[in-house]
C-alpha positions in Angstrom: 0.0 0.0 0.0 1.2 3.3 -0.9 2.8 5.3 2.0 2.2 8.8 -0.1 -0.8 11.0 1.0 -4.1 11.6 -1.4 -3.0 13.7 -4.6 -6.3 16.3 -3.5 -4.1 16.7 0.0 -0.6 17.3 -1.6 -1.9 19.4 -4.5 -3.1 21.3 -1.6 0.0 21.4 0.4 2.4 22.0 -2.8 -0.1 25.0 -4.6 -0.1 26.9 -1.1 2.6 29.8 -1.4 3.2 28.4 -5.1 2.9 31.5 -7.8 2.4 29.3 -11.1 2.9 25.7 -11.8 3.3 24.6 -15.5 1.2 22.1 -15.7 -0.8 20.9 -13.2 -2.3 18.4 -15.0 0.9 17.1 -15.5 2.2 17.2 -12.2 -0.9 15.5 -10.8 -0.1 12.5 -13.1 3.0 12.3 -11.9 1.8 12.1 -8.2 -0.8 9.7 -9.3 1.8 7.7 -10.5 4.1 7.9 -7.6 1.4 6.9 -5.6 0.6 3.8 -7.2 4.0 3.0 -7.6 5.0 4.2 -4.4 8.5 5.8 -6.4 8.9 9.0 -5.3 9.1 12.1 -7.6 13.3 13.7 -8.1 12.2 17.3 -7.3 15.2 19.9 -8.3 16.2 23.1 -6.6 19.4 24.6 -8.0 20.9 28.1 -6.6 24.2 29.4 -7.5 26.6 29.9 -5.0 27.0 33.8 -5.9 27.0 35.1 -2.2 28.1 33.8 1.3 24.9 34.4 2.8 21.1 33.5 2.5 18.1 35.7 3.9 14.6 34.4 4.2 13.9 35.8 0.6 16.0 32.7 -0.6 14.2 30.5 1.9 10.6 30.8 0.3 11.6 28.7 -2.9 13.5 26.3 0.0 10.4 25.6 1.6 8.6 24.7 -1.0 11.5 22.1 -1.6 11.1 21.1 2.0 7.4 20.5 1.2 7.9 18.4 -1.1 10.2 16.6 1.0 7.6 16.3 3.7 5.3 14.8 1.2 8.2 11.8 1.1 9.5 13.0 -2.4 13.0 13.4 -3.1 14.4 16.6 -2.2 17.8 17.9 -4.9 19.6 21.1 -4.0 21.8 21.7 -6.8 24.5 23.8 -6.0 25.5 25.5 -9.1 29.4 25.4 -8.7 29.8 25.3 -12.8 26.7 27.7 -13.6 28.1 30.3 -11.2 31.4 30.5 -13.0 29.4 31.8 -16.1 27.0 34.3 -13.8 23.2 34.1 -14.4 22.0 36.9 -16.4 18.4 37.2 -15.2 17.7 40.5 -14.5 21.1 42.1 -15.2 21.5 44.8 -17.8 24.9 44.4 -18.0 27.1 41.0 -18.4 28.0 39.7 -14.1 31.4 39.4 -13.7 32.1 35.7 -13.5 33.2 34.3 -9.8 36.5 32.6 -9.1 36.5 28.9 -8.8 38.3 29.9 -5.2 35.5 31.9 -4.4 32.1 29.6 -5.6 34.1 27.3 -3.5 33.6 28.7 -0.1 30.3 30.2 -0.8 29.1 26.6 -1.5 30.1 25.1 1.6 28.3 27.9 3.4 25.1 27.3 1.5 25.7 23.2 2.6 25.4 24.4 6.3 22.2 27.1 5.8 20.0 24.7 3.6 19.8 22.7 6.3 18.6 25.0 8.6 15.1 24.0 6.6 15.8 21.0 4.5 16.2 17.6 6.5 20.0 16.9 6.4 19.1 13.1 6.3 16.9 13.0 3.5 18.4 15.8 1.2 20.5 14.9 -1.8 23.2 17.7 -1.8 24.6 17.5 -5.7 26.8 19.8 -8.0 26.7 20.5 -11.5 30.5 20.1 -12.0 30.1 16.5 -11.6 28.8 16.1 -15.0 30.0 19.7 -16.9 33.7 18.8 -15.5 33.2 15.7 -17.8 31.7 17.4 -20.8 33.9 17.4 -24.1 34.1 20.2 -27.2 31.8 17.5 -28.8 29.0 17.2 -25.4 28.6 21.4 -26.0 28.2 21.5 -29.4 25.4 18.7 -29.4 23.8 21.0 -26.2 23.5 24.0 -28.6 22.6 22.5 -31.3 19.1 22.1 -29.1 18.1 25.4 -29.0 18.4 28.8 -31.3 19.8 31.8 -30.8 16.1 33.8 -31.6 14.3 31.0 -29.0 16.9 32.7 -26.7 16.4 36.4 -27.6 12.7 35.2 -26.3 13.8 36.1 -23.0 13.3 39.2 -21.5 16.5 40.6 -19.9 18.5 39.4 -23.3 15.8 40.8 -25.6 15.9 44.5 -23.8 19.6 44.3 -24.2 19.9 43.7 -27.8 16.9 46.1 -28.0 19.2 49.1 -26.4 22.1 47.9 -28.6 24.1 46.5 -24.9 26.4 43.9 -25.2 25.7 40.1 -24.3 28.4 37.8 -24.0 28.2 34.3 -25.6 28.7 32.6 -22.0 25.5 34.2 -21.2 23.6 33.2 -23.6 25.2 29.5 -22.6 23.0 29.9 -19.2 20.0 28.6 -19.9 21.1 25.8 -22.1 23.4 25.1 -18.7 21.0 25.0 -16.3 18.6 23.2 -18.0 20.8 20.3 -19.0 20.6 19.9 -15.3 17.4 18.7 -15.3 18.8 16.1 -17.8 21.8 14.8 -15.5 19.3 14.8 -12.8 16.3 13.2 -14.5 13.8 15.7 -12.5 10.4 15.2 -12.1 9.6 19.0 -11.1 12.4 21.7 -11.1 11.2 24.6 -8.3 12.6 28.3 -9.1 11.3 32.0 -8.2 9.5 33.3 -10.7 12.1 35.4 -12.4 13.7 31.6 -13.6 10.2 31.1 -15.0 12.6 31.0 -18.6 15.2 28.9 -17.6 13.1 25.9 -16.1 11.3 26.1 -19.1 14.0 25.6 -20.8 15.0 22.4 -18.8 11.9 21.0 -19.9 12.5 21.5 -23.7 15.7 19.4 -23.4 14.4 16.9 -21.5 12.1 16.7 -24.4 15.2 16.9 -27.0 17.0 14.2 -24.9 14.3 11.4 -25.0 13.0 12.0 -21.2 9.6 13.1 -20.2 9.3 16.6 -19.2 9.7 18.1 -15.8 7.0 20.2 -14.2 8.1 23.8 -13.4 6.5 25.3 -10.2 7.5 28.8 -9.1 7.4 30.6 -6.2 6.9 34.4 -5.9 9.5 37.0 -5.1 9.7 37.8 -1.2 8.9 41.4 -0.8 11.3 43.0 2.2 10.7 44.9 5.3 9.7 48.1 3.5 6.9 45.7 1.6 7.3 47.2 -1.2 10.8 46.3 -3.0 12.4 42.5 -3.7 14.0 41.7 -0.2 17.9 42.6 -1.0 20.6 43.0 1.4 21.8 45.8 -1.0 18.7 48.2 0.0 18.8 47.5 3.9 15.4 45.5 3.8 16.6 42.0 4.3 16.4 39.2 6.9 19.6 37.1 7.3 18.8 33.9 8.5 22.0 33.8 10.1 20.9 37.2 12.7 20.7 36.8 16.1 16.8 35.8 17.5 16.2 39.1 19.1 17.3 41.1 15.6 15.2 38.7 13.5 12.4 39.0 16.2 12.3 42.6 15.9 12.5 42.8 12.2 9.4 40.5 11.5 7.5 42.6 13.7 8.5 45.9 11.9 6.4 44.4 8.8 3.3 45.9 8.5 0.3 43.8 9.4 -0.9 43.5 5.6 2.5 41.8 4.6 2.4 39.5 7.8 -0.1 37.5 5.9 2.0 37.0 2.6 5.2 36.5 5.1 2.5 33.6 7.1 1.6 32.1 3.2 5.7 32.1 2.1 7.7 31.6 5.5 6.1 29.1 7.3 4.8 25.8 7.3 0.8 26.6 8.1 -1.4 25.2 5.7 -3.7 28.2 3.7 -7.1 26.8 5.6 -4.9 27.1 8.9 -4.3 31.0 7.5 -7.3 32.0 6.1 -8.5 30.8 10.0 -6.4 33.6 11.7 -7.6 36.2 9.3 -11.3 35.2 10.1 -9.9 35.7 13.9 -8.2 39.1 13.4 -10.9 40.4 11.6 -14.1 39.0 14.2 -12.1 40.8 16.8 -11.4 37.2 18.6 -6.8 38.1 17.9 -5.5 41.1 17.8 -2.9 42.0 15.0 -0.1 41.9 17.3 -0.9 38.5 18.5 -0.8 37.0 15.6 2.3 39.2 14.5 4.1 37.7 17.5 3.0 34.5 16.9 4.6 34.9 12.9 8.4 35.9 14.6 8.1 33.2 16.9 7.5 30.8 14.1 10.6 32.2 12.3 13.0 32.5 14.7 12.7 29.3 16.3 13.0 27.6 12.4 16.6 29.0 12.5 16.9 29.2 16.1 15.5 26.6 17.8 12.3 27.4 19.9 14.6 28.3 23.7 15.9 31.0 21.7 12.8 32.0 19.6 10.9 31.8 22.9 13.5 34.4 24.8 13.7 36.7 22.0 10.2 37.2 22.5 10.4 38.0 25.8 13.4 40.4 25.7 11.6 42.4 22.6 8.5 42.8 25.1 10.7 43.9 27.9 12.6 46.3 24.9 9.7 47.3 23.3 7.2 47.5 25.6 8.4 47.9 29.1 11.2 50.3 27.5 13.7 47.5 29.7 16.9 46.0 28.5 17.1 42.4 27.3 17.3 39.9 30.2 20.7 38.3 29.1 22.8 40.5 27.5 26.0 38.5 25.1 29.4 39.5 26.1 31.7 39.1 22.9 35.3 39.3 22.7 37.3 40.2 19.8 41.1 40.4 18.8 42.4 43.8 18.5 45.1 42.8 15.3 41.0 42.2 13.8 39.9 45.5 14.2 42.5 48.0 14.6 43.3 50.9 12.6 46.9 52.6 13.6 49.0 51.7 16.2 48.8 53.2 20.0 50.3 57.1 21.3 53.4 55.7 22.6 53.5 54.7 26.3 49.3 54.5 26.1 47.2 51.9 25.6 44.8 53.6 23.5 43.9 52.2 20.2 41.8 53.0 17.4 39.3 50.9 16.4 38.1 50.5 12.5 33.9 50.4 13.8 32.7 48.6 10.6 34.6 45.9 11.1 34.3 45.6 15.1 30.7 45.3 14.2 31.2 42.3 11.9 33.8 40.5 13.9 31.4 41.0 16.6 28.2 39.8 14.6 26.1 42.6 14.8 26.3 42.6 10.6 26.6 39.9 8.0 29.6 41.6 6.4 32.3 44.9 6.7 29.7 46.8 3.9 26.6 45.6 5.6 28.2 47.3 9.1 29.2 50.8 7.1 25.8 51.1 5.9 24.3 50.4 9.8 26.8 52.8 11.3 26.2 55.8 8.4 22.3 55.0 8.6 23.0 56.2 12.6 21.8 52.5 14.0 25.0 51.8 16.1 25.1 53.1 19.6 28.1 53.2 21.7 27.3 53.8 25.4 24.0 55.5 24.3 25.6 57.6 21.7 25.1 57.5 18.3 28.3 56.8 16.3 29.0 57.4 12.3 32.6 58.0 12.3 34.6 55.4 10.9 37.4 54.9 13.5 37.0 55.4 17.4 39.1 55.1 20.4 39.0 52.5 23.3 41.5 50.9 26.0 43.2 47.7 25.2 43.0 45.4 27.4 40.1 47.5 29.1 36.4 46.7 29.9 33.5 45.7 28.3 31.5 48.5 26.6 27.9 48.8 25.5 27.3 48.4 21.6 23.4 48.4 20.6 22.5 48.2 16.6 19.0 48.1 15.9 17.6 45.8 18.8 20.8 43.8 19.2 22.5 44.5 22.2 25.7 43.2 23.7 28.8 43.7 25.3 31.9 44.1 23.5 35.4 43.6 24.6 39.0 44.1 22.2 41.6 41.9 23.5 44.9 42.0 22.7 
């Protein structure tokens, strides 16, 4: 007897938070197979290791992976260490500048770690796409290319607006698609998940599927996380991002900076509650029986204690209702030591011990920002406090060794101490 739920129940599970899935009809066949089989479906998810870090923008198209994988289907994350050599062009006007192999390297063992933090580590196949391209031969590429044509390519939007405005497009990019979607032929998908600005490249995988004598893959897409502003793509690079490596209290604090419109959409993309379960707590908000803020609270809890475990998720709660609404100070505050040689910037008045400290990158080492750029933009946006005081200057002076001091930026607070 099959182990796999009704199809009616995981169409229902696997169209919640799901923007557009091409087709339906066939991907309901393929369950209905699976279940009478009882083989489950290879479902894809491939990201290029481009950055170090993930934000819970990344983590909507992740969960729908992990759905899948709750459903008992075979959960693939593809990490793209040969695509991200080339760059993916979606949505660039202008050709990416291609990472080193040195570099796609040690982002991809970062991404190993974070994936897991919503994946099952024990019933995840972790793959890479150099394991078949480092075999591929003159001959292999040529036969790949000869799939597709150059207009079928021009199709695409960010390529076509480009040769529209006369802007150059290398011949690597153009190699993208074709790249990514010979994936889905090394991999044999079933489905291939994406955000909905890869809507051309998994289509793409299911043309050469076609071309290389397998059955098509379903594409399902998930929409584009809007940030904390709710209004523009959640981006590290305009301030309105989550990381899901920051601590519980900042990641508290930030979800409940969303306004209470967007905490529905962040409910439908960030967490696990089925849609009937949602639409239940709008009924309640709107009868009067829960308050906005309840449910708000209720929405960070959820998210923090994915990444942080529910001790954690359950204390940042408490300490941003002391902060927040008691006006108190967080009931343990982290004391964090860092090496001066880290953070200095010129060497002591002599017979003194009085150093000056680079701040952006005391803020990093001390993990109140996810890199040096992201702590310049907190301290010249006026969010770091020293000892109360606001501080934008780049450098400042302290005592080494000397005590701990006070650093606060945004809700995080701890205690900071430079060691020799």
């Amino acid at each position: 007897m099959s182990t796999f739920a009704p199809v009616d129940e995981q169409l229902t599970y696997l169209k919640k938070g799901s923007a557009e899935i091409i087709r339906e009809a066939d991907l309901r066949a393929k369950l209905e197979k699976s279940r009478t089989t009882g083989k489950p479906l290879r479902v894809k998810l491939g990201m290029d290791p481009t950055a170090p870090d993930l934000h819970l923008g990344h983590t909507v198209v992740l969960r729908k992976l992990k759905h899948f994988q709750d459903l008992g289907h075979t959960a693939i994350f593809l990490i793209g260490d040969f695509t991200g050599m080339i760059g993916d062009p979606t949505g660039r006007s202008a050709t990416r500048p291609p990472l080193t192999r040195e570099q796609i390297e040690e982002n991809a063992e970062t991404y190993k770690a974070q994936v897991f933090k919503i994946l099952d580590p024990q019933k995840t196949v972790i793959d890479f796409n150099r394991r078949w391209f480092a075999k591929f031969t003159a001959d292999d590429f040529i036969r790949l290319m000869a799939k597709y044509t150059v207009s079928q390519l021009l199709e695409r939007e960010d390529f076509h607006k480009r040769f529209r405005e006369e802007k150059p497009i290398a011949l690597h990019e153009l190699l993208y698609p074709l790249v990514q979607g010979y994936d889905s032929v090394a991999l044999e998908a079933d489905v291939e998940l994406g955000g909905t600005d890869q809507k051309f490249n998994l289509l793409v995988g299911r043309e050469l599927q076609r071309a290389y004598g397998q059955e098509s893959q379903v594409v399902l897409t998930t929409p584009i996380l809007e940030g904390l502003d709710g209004v523009h793509k959640m981006s590290k690079s305009l301030g309105n991002a989550i990381g899901i490596h920051e601590a519980p209290l900042e990641m508290y604090g930030k979800v409940m900076s969303i306004s209470d419109e967007m905490m529905w959409r962040y409910y439908e993309l960030l967490t696990d509650e089925s849609q009937a379960g949602i639409d239940v707590f709008k009924q309640q908000v709107k009868s009067g029986d829960r308050h906005p803020m309840a449910m708000k609270q209720h929405l960070a809890r959820t998210i923090v204690m994915d990444f942080h475990g529910s001790k954690n998720a359950s204390q940042a709660e408490v300490d941003w209702s002391r902060q927040f609404k008691d006006r108190e100070s967080p009931s343990v505050v982290e004391v964090v030591k860092v090496k001066l040689d880290d953070v200095k910037h010129s060497e002591p008045l002599p017979g003194e011990n009085l150093w000056l400290i680079r701040l952006d990158k005391l803020l990093y080492k001390a993990g109140f920002a996810s890199s040096v750029s992201d702590a310049q933009r907190k301290r010249e946006q006026g969010s770091v406090r020293i000892a109360g005081d606001v501080r934008k200057e780049v450098a400042f002076g302290i005592q080494c060794p000397g005590p701990p001091f006070d650093i606060r930026v945004g809700r995080i607070v701890k205690q900071v101490q430079v060691l020799p």
